[in-house]
LUMTIDO-957914 format. One record per residue: residue number from 1; y, z, x of N, C-alpha, C in turn. Coordinates in steps of 0.02 Angstrom, whole numbers, plus 50000, padded with zeros to 5 digits. Each point is the difference from the previous one (the first is absolute). Example, Ala and Ser with C-alpha at 12.3 -4.5 7.8 and 13.67 -1.06 7.14 Angstrom:
num_n_yy_n_zz_n_xx_ca_yy_ca_zz_ca_xx_c_yy_c_zz_c_xx
1_49716_50390_50660_50059_50000_49955_50060_50000_50045
2_50053_49964_49982_50059_50003_50042_50055_50037_49961
***
This chain:
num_n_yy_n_zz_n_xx_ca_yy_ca_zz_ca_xx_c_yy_c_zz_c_xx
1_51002_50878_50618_49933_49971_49992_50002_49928_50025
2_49957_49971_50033_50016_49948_50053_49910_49966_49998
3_49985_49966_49961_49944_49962_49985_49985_49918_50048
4_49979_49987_50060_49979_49929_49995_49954_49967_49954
5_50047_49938_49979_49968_49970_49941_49970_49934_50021
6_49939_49985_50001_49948_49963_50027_49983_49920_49949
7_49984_49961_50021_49983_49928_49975_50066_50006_49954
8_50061_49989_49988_50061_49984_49982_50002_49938_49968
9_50019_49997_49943_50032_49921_49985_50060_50010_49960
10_50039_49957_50009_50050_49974_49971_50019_50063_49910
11_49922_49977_49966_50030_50017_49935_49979_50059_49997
12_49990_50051_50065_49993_50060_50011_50055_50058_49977
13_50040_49963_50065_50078_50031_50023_50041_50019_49942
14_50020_49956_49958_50065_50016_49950_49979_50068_49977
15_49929_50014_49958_50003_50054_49983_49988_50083_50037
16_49953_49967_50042_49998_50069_50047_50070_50022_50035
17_50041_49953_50004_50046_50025_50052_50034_50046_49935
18_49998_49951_49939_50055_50054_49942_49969_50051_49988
19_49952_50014_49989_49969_50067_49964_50007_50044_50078
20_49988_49991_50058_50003_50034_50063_50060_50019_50014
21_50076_49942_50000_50035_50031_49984_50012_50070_49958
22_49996_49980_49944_50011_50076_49946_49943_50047_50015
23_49953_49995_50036_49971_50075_50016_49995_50012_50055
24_50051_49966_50061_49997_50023_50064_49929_49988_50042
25_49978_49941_49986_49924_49964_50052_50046_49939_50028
26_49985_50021_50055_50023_49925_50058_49927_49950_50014
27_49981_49959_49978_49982_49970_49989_49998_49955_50082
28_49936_49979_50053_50009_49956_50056_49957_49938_49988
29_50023_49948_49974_49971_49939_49975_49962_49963_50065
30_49937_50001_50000_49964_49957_50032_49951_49951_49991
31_50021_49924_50025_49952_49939_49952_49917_50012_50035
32_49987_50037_50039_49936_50005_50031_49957_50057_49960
33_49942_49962_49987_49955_50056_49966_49979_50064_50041
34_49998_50043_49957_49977_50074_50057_49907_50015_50021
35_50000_49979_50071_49939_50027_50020_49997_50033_50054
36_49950_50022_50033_50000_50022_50069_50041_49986_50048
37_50027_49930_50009_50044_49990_50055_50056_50007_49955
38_50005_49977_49938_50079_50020_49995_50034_50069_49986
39_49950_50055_49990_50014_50053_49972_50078_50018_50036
40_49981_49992_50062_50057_50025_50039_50089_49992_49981
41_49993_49950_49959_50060_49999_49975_50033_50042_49941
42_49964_50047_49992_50005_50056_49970_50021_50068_50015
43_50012_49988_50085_50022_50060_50031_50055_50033_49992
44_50026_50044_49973_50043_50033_49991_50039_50021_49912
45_49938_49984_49958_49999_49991_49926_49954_50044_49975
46_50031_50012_49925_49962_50053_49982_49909_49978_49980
47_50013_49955_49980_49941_49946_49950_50021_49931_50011
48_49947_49972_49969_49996_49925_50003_49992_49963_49923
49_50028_49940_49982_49973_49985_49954_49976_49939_49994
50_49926_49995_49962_49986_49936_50021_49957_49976_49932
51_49966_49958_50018_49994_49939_49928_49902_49982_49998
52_49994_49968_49978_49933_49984_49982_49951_49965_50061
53_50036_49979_50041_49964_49969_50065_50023_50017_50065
54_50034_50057_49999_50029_50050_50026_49909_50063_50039
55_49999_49976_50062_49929_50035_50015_50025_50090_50020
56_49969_50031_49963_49993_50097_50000_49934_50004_50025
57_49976_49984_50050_49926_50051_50017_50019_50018_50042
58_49952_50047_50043_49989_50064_50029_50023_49990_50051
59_50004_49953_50064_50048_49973_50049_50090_49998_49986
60_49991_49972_49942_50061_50011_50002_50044_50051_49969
61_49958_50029_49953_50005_50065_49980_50015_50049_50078
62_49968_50008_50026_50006_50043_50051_50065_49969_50052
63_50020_49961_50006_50064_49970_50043_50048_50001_49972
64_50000_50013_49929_50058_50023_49949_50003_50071_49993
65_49944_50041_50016_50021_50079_50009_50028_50011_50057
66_49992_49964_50048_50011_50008_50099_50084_50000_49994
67_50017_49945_49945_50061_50006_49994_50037_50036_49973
68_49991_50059_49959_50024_50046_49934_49991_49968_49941
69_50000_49950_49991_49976_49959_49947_49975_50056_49942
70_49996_50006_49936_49997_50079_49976_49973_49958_49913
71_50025_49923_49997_49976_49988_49913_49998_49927_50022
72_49944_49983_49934_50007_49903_50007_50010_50006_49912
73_50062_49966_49994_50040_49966_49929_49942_49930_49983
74_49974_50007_49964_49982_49938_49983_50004_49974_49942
75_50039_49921_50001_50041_49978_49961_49946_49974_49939
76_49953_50016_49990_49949_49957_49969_49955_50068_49949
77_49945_49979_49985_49966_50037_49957_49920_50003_50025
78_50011_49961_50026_49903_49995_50047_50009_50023_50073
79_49962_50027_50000_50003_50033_50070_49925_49996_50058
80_49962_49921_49976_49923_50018_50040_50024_49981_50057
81_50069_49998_50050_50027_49972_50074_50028_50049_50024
82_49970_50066_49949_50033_50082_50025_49921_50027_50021
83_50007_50012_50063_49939_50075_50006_50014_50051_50005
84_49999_50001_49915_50033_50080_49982_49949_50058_50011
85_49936_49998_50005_49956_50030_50021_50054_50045_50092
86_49988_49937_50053_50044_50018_50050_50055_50019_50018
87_50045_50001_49935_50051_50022_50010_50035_50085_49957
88_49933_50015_49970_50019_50088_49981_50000_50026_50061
89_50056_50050_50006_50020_50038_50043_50051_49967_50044
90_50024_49923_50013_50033_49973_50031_50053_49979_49978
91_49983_49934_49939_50069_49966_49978_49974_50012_49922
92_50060_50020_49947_49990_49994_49929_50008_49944_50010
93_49957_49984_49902_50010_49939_49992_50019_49967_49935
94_50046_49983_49960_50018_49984_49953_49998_49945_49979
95_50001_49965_49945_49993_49945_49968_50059_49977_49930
96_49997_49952_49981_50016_50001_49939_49942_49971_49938
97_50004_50035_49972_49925_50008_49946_50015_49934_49944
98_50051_49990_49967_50034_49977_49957_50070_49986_50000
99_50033_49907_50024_50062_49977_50004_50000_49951_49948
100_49948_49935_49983_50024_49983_49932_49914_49967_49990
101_49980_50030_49966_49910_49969_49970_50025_49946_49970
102_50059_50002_49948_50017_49898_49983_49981_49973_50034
103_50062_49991_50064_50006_49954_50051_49922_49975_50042
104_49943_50038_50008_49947_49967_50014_49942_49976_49950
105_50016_50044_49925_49946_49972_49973_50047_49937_49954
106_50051_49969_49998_50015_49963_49973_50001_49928_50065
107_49988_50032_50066_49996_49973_50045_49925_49969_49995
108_49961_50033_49975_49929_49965_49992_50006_49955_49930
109_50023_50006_49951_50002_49966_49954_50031_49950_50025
110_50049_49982_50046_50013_49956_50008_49985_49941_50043
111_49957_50025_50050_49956_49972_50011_49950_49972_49960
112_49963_50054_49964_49949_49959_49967_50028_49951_49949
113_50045_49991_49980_50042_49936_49932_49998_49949_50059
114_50036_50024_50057_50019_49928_50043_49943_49971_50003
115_49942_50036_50004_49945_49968_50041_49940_49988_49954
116_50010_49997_49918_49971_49979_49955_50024_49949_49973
117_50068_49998_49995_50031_49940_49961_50033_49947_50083
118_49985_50024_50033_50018_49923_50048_50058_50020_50002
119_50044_50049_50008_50071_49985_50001_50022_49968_50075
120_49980_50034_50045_50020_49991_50074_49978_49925_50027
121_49953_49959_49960_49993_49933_50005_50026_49969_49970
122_50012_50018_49936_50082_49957_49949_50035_50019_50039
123_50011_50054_50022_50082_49973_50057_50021_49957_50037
124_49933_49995_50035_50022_49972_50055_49983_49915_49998
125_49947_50002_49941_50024_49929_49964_50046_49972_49980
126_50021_50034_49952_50072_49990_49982_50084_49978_50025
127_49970_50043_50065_50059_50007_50067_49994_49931_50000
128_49949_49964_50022_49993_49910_50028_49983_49962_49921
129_50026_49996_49931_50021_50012_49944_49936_49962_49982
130_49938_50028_50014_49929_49978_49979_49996_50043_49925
131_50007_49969_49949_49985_50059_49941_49936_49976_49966
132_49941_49986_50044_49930_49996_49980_49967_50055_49974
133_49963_50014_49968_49984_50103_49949_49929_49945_50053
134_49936_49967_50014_49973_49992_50024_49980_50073_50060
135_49953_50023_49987_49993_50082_50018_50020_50031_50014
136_50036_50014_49981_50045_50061_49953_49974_50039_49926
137_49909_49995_49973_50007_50024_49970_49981_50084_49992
138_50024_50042_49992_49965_50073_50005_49962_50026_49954
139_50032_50076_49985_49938_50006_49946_50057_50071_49958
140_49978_50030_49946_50051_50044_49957_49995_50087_50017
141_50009_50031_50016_50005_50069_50016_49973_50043_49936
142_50030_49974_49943_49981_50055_49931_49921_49966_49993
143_49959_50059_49999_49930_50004_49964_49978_50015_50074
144_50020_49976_50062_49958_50018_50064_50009_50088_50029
145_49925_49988_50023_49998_50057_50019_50021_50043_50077
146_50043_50034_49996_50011_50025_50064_49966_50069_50030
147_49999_49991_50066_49952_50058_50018_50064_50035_50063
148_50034_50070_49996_50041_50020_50029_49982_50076_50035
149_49979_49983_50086_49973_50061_50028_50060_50042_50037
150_50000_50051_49958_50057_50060_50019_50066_49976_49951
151_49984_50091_49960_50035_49999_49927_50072_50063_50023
152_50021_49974_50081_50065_50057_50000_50062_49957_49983
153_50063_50020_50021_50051_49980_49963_50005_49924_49988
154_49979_49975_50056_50018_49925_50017_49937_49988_49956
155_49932_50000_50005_49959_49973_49941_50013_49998_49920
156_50029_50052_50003_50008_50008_49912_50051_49963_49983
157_50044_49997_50032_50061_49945_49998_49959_49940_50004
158_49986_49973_50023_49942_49944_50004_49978_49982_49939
159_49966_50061_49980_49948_50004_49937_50033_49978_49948
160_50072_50054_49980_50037_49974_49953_50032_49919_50008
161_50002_49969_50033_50027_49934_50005_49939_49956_49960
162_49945_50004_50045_49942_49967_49969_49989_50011_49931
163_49995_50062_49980_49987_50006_49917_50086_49982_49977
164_50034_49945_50019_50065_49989_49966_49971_49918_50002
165_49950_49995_50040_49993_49925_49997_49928_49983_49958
166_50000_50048_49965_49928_50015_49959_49929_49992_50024
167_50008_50028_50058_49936_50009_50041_49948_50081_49988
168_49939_49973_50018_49974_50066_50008_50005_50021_50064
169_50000_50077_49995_50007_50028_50069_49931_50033_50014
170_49965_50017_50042_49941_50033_50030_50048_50025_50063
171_49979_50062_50020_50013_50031_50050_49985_50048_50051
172_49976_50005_50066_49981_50054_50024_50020_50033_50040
173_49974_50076_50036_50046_50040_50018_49962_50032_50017
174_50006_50047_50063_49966_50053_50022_50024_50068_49958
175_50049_50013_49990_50025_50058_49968_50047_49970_49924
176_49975_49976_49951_50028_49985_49939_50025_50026_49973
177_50045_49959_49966_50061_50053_49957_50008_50002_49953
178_49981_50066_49975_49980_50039_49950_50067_49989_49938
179_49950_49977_49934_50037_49990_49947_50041_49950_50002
180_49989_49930_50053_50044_49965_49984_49989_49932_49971
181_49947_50003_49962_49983_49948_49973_49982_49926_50034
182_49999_50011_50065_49942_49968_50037_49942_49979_50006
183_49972_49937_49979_49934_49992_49989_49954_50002_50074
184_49984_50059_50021_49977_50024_50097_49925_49970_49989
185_49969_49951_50045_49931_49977_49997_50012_50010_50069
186_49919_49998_50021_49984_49998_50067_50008_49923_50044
187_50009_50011_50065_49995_49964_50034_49962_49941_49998
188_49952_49973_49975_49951_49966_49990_50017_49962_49926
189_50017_50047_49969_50004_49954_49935_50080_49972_49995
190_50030_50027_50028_50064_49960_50029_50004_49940_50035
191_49947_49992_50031_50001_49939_50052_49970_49949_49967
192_49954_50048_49952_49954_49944_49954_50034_49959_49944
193_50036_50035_49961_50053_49986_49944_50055_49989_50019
194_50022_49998_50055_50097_49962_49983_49992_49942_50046
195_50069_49979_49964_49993_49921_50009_50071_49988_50052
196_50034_50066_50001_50059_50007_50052_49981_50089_50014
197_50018_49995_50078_49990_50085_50020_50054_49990_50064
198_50024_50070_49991_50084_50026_50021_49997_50048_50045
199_50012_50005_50045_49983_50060_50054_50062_50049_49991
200_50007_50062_49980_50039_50039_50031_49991_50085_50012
201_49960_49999_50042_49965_50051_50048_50005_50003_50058
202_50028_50050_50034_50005_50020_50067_49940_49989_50036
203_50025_49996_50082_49929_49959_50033_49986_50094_50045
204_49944_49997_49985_49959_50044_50010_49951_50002_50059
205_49970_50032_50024_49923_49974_50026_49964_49983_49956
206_50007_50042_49944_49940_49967_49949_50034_49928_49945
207_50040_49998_50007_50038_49940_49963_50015_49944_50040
208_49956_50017_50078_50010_49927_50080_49968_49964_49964
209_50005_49917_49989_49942_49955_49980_49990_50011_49940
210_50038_50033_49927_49961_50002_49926_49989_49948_49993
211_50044_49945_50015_49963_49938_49970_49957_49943_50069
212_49932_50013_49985_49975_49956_50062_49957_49954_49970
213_49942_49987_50043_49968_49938_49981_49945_50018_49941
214_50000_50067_49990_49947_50038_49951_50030_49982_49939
215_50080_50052_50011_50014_49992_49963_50024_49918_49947
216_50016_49971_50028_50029_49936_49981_49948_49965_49964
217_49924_49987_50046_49964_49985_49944_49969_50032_49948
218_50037_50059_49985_49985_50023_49937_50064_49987_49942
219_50038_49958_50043_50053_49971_49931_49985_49925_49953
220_50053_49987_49941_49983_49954_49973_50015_49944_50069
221_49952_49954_49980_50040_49922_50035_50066_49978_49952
222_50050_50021_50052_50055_49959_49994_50063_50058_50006
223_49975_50066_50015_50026_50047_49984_50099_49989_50033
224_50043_50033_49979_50049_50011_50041_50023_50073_50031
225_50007_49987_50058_50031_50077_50035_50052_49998_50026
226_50050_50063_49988_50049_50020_50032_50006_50053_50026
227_50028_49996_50061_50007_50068_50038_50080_50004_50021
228_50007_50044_49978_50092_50035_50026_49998_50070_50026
229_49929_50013_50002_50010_50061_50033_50003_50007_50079
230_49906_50016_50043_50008_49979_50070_49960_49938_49998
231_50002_49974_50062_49978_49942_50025_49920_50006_50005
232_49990_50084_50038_49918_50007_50001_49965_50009_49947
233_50032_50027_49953_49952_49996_49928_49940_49933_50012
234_50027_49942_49993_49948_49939_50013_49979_49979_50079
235_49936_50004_49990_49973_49964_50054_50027_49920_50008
236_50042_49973_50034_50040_49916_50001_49933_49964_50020
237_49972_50018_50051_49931_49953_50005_49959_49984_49951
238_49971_50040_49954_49986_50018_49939_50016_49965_49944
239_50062_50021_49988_50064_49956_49973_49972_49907_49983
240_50028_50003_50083_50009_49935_50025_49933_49954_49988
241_49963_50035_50009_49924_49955_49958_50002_50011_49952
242_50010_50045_49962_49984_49978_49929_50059_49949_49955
243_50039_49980_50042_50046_49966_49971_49970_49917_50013
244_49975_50005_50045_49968_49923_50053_49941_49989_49943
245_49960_50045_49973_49935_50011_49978_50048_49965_49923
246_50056_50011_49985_50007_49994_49915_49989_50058_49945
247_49970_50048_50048_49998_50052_49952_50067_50026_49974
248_50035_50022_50061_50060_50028_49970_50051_49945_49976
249_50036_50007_49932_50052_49956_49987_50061_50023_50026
250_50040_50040_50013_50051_49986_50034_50000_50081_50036
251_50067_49993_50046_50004_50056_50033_50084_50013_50005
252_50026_50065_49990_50077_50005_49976_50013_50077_50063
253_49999_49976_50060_50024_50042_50036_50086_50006_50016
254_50004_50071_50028_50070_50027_50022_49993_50043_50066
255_49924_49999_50009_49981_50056_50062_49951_49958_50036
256_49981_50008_50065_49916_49981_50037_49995_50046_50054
257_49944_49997_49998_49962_50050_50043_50021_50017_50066
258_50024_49935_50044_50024_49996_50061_50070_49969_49998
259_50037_50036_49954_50084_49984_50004_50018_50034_50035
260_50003_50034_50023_50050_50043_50054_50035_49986_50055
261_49982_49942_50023_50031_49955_50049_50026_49931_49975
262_49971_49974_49938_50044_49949_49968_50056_50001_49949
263_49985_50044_49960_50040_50016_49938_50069_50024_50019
264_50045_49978_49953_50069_50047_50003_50039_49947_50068
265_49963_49946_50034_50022_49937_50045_50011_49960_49994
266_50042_49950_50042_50008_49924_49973_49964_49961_50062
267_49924_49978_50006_49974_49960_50024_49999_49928_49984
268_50057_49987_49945_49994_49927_49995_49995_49945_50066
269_50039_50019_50078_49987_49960_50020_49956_50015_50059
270_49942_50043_49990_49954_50004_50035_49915_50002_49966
271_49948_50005_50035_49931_49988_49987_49984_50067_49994
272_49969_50025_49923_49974_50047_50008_49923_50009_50006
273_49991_50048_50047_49933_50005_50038_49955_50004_49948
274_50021_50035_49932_49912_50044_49974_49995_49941_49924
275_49953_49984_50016_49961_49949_49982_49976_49983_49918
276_49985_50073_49993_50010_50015_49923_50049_50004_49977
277_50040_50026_49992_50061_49998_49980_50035_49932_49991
278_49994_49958_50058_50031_49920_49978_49936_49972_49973
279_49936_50010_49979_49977_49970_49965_49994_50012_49927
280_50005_50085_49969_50031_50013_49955_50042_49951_49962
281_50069_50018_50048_50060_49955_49987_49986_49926_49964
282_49978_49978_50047_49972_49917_49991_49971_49993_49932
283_49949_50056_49987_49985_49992_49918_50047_49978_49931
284_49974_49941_49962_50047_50000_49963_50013_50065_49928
285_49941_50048_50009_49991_50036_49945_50017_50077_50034
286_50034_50006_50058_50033_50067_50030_50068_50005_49995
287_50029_50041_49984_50068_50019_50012_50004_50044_50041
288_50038_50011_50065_50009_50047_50025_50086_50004_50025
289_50002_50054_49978_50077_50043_50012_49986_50031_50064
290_50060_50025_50019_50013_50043_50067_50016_50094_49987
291_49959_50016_49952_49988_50079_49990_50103_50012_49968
292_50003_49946_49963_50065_50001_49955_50017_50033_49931
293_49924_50042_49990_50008_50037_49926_50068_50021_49983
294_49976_50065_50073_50069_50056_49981_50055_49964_49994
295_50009_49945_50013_50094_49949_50029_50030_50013_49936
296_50029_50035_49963_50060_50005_49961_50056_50032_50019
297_50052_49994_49969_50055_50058_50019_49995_50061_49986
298_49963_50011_49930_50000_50034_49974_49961_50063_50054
299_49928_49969_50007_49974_50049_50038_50001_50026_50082
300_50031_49933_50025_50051_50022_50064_50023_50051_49984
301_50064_50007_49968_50037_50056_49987_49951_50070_49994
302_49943_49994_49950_49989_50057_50016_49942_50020_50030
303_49979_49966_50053_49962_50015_50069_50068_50016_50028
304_50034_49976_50007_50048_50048_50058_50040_50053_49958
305_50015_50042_49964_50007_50039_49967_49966_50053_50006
306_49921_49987_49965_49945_50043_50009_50003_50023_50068
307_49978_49930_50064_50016_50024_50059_50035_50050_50023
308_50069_49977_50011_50058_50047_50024_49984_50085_49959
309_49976_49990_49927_49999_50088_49968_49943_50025_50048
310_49927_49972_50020_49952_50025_50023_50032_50013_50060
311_50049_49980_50044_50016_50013_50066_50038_50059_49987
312_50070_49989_49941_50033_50065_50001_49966_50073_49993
313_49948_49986_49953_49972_50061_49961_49966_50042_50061
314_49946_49945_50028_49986_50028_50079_50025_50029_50046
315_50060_49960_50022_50049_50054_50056_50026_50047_49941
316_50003_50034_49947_50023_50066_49984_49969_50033_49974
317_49932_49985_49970_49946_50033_49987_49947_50035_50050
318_49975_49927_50046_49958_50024_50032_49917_49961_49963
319_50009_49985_49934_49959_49963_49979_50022_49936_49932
320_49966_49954_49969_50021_49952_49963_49942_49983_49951
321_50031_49986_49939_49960_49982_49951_49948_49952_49983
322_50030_49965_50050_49945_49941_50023_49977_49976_50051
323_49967_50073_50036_49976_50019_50063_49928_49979_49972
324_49967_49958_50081_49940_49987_50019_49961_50027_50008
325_49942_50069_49983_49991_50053_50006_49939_50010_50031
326_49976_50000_50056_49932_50005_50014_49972_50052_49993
327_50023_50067_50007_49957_50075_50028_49970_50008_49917
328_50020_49987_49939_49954_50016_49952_49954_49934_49989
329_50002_49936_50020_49938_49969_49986_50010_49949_49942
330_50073_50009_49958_50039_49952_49947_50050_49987_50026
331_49983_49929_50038_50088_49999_50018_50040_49986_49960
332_49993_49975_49943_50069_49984_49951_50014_50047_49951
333_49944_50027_49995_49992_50058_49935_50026_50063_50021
334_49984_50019_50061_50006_50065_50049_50047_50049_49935
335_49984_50050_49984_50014_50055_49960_50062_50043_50035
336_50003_50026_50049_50036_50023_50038_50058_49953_50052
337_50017_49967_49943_50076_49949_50028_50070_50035_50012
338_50001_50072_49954_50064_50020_50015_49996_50070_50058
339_49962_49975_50043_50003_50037_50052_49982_49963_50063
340_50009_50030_50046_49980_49963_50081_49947_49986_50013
341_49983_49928_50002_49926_49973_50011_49958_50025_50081
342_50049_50025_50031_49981_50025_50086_50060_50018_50032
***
């Protein structure tokens, strides 16, 4: 089994190569993201595996069948940079559903503390040994209300953190989960009542833009948001005024809309072109990370684990448990997993 492995970094390697080792995947490490022109470096492999800004549409879908190309491994859990629609009958497509819901929703908590209590400006005060509290002051987490859209593994993990910091939770969901003591309100009265709201919902067509300029002024003034999920969930233009306007009080990103060419880079010593994004930045009430949720060891390890089983199970099955499923119309749910999707 002989996989090119696409947008590569460093804290990739240790584990894929070990788990590939022990199940016989050769693994071809490449630092270039996979699109149309690069597909080609895939020639002579069974599958490909690739990552979150890693482009799968229909162009290149089809230059990856030209090659035998036969599965795309994907190291991640979101898949809207797959056109899985275009690719039944060509390339399976697998995912990993669940590697560590901690590691991102404690990834949003930690954002939002940094970016309530001033920590990342006491630092760097501190560093030049300014120990002025002069604004630095924030505000207390217990009694506030949080509003948390999408109650799957990584939300509820979420959820439980917040009700540890004696918060209320409000929450919504297209498909809610039953019996779990979730307080589920609609969309509207979520935006209306919390005073912090948490994204962790897959980006959809219908989930492009949930939060835009409609939405936003239907929040409190002063509201805080975090997103660790995708980048498109929020409209950044959108965003970006209502932050100028004062409406919004802070913003606790890990994703944006148009990362795919910046993120996961070191442009420190160059000018980046998109305009929003360094004006974001510039805000003193934004935090923005480089899509660093998943970064633990813990869940490294088992994205490449999961990985490597979805590859083995494939070459000796013929199908995988956490196959992409288009021909019934649920791709994650798909009922008929322990048989051949085409």
């Amino acid at each position: 089994m002989k996989y090119a492995f696409f947008d590569a970094k460093p804290y990739d390697k240790p584990s894929f190569e070990k788990y590939g080792r022990e199940q016989g995947v050769e693994f071809k490490f490449f630092e270039t993201k996979l699109t149309r022109d690069t597909a080609m470096l895939a020639e002579g492999c069974d599958g490909v595996c690739v990552f979150v800004n890693d482009t799968v549409d229909a162009e290149t879908i089809d230059k990856l069948f030209s090659l035998g190309v036969r599965a795309v491994a994907l190291r991640c859990a979101g898949y809207n940079n797959v056109d899985v629609k275009h690719a039944y009958g060509k390339l399976h497509i697998f995912h990993v559903p669940a590697y560590s819901p901690y590691a991102v929703a404690e990834h949003a908590i930690a954002l939002l503390l940094t970016s309530i209590r001033r920590i990342h400006k006491a630092y760097i005060r501190t560093k030049d040994f300014n120990f002025s509290l002069s604004g630095l002051t924030g505000f207390d987490l217990h009694g506030k209300t949080v509003g948390v859209i999408g109650t799957g593994r990584i939300g509820r993990v979420f959820i439980d953190i917040c009700r540890g910091f004696g918060m209320k939770v409000l929450a919504y969901d297209k498909y809610p989960s039953e019996n779990s003591g979730i307080d589920y309100v609609s969309l509207d009265t979520l935006f209306e009542k919390s005073d912090i709201i948490s994204l962790h919902c897959p980006l959809t067509e219908e989930t492009h833009h949930l939060i835009n300029e409609n939405a936003l002024s239907r929040m409190k003034k002063g509201v805080t948001l975090i997103n660790t999920s995708r980048g498109a969930l929020i409209d950044a233009e959108a965003l970006l005024a209502g932050i100028k306007s004062r409406h919004i009080g802070a913003a606790c990103l890990d994703v944006y809309e148009e990362e795919a060419d910046i993120f996961f880079e070191d442009f420190s010593g160059h000018i980046v072109n998109d305009d929003i994004l360094a004006r974001l930045i510039s805000m003193p009430n934004v935090i923005v990370t480089s899509h660093q949720a998943f970064l633990t060891e813990e869940a490294l390890s088992n994205i490449a684990e999961t990985t490597v089983m979805n590859i083995k199970k494939f070459a000796e099955k013929g199908y995988c448990d956490n196959e992409l499923c288009y021909r019934c119309g649920k791709t994650e749910s798909c009922k008929a997993k322990r048989q051949k999707c085409f």
